[in-house]
N, C-alpha and C positions, 0 to 999 in steps of 0.2 A: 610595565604593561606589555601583555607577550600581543604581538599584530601577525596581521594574519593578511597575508595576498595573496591571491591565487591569478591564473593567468590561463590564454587558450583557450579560450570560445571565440565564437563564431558561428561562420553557417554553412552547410555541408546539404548533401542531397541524402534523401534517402539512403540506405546502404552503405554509408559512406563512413567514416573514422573520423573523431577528435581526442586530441592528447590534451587534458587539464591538469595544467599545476599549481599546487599548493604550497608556500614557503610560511614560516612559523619563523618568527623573530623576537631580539630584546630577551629581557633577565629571565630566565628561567631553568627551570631543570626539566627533568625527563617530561615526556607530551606523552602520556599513556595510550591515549587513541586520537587520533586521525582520522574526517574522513569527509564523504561530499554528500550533503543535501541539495535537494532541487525543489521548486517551485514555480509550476506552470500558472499561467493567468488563472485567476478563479478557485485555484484550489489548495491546501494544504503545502507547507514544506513535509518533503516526504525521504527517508533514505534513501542512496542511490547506494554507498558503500562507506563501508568501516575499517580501519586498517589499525590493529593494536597491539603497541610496544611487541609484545612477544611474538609475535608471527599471526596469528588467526585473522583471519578476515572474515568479513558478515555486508551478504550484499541485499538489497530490495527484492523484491519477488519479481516484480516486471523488467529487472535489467540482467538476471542472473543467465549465467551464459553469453552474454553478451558484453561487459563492462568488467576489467579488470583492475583493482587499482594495487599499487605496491608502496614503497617508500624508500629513500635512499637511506645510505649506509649511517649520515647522520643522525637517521630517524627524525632530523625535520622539515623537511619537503615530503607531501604523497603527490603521486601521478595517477592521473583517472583517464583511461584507455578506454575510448569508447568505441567498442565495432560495431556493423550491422546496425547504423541507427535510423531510429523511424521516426514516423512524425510526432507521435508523443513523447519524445525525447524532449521535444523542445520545453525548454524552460530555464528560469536562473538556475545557475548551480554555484553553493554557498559551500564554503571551506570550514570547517570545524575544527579548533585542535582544544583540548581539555588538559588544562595544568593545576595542577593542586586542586582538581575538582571543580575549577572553572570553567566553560564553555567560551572561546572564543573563535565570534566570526569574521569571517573576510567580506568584503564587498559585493560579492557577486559575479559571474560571470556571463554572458547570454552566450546561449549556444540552440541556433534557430537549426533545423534539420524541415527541406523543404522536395516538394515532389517532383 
């Protein structure tokens, strides 16, 4: 069973930077895409970013230009670099990895951005 933890929330002011990591663990092979959904009170889990095997990356509409994610050399951990964050940043942020077509998530992490 591949698990999945992610780590680095918390709570930052307005303007302010959080670095999110995500570790992918246990029997598995390649993790084709990577990447971080979030979920504010009340509303949908929604993309923040996508990070896939080959290089391409695919970010949300409302974080673009501002949230960078990458992945290390193992390809499995991604880092989700949040600059410039506002107050609707705040919400869980869920770690994704998909292995042989499976979907697995992480626990969560809260990452509150306050004024």
């Amino acid at each position: 069973q591949v698990q999945v933890v992610e780590s680095g929330g918390g709570e930052v002011q307005a303007g302010g930077s959080l670095r999110l990591s995500c570790t992918a663990s246990g029997p598995m092979y390649s993790l084709p895409l990577m990447g971080w959904y979030r979920q504010a009170p009340g509303k949908q889990r929604e993309l923040a970013a996508d990070s896939f095997l080959g290089g391409r990356t695919n970010y949300g509409d409302s974080v673009k230009g501002r949230f960078t994610i990458t992945r290390d050399n193992a390809k499995t951990t991604v880092y989700l670099q949040m600059d410039n964050l506002k107050l609707e940043d705040t919400a869980v942020y869920y770690c994704r990895a998909v292995h042989v077509g499976q979907p697995y998530w992480g626990q969560g992490t809260q990452v509150t951005v306050s004024s």
